[in-house]
NULUM-332137 format. One record per residue (C-alpha): residue number from 0; x, y, z. Coordinates in steps of 0.25 Angstrom, whole numbers, always signed. Layout:
// NULUM-332137
num, px, py, pz
NUM, X, Y, Z
...
// end
This chain:
// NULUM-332137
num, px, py, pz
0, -90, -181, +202
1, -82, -170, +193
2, -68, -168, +195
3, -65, -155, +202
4, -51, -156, +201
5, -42, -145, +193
6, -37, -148, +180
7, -28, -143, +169
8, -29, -144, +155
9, -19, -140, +147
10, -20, -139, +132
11, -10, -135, +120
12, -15, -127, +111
13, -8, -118, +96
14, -14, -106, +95
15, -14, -99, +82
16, -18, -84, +79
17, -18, -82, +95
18, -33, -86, +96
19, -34, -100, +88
20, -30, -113, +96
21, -27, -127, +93
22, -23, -141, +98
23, -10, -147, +94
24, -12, -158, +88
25, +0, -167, +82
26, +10, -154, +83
27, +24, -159, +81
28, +35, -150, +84
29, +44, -144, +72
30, +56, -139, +73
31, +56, -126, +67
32, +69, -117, +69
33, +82, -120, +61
34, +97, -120, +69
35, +100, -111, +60
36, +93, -97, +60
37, +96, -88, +46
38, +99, -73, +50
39, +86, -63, +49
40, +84, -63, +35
41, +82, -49, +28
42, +72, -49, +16
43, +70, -37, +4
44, +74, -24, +12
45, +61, -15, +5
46, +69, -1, +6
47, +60, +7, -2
48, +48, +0, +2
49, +38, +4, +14
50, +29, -4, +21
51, +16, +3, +20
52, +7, -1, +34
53, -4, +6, +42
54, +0, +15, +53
55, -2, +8, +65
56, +8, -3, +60
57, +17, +10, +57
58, +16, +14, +71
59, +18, +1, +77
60, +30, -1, +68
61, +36, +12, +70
62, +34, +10, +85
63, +40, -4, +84
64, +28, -12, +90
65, +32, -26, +87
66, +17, -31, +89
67, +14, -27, +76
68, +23, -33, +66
69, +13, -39, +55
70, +7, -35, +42
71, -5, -38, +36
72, -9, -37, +21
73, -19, -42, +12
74, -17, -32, -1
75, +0, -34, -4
76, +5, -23, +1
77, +16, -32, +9
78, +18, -41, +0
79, +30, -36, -7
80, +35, -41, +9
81, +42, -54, +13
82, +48, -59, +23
83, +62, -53, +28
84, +59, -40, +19
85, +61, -27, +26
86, +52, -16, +23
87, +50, -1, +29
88, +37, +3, +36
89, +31, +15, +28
90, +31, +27, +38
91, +38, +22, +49
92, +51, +28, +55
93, +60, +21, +62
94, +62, +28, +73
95, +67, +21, +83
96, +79, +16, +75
97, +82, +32, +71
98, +83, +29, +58
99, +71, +39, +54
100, +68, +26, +43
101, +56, +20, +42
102, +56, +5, +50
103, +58, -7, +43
104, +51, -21, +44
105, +54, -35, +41
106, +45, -45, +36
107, +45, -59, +47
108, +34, -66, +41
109, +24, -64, +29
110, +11, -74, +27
111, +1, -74, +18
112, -12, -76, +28
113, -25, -83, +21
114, -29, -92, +31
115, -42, -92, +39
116, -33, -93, +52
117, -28, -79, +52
118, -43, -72, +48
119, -48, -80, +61
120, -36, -74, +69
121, -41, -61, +64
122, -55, -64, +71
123, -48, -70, +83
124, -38, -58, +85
125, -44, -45, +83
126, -30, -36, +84
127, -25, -44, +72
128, -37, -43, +64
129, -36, -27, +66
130, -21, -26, +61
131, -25, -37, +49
132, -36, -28, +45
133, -29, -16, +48
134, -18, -18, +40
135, -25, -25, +27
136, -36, -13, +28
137, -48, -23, +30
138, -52, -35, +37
139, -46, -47, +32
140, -53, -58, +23
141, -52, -72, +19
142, -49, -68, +6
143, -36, -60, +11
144, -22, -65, +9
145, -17, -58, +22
146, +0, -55, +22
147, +5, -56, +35
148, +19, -50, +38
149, +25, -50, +50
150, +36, -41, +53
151, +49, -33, +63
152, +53, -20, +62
153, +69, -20, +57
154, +80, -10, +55
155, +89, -8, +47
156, +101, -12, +55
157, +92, -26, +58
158, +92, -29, +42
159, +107, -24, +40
160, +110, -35, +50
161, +101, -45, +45
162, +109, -43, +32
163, +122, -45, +37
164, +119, -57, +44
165, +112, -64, +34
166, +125, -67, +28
167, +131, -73, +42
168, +134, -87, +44
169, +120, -94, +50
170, +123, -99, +66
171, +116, -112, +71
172, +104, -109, +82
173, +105, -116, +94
174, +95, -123, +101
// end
């Protein structure tokens, strides 16, 4: 006779590239975040450069849509970029900040992408694969060396401050 009783399974799982799950096995926990934080660092301000990008990551950027805040390049045009450099967007105004000048970004985060991972994530996530292949002009390959930059929209005001405090004393963080 079967056991009609209710039962709950529960399950820990990682996910990676929102659609690809795995089991944890033997994860130990690391500890990962200093006491001491350094202030927002400012990189090479590119003052007579401009970033060059299609128009609908112009419109999001000029209408300040924080969902799209990544690059994707496969021919160097962003590679003169690292992290922490500030660059303008090519035909944007800011607007918003009445300044009539055109709205700058900062580089968070830049990778080099290679790996089988992320061309299955393309598979599994339509949405990205369309920004990926709108962005590079073509679908992307195996053979591609994919640069991912991630980024935030900042002012001028944001990187005169950054500056300043960069010299300040560090404080502990408290946990």
């Amino acid at each position: 006779m079967a056991n009609s009783g209710r039962s709950l399974v529960f399950q820990e799982y990682l996910t990676k590239h929102e659609r690809k799950r795995h089991r944890p096995v033997d994860l130990k926990r690391v500890k990962r975040f200093p006491l001491v934080f350094d202030a927002p660092r400012i990189g090479t301000i590119h003052g007579e450069k401009t970033l060059k990008v299609t128009d609908r990551i112009k419109r999001l950027v000029n209408a300040r849509n924080e969902t799209q805040n990544t690059l994707y390049d496969v021919d160097g045009r962003y590679a003169f970029l690292a992290e922490a450099n500030v660059v303008a967007v090519e035909g944007s105004l800011d607007e918003a900040g009445r300044s009539g000048e055109p709205i700058l970004i900062q580089i968070n985060n830049k990778q080099m992408i290679t790996d089988e991972d992320f061309l299955d994530s393309l598979v599994d996530d339509p949405s990205l694969n369309h920004r990926v292949k709108e962005q590079i002009g073509r679908e992307a390959s195996e053979t591609d060396q994919l640069r991912m930059l991630e980024f935030k929209v900042t002012h001028d005001w944001a990187i005169e401050r950054a500056q300043s405090q960069a010299a300040a004393p560090k404080k502990p963080h408290k946990q």
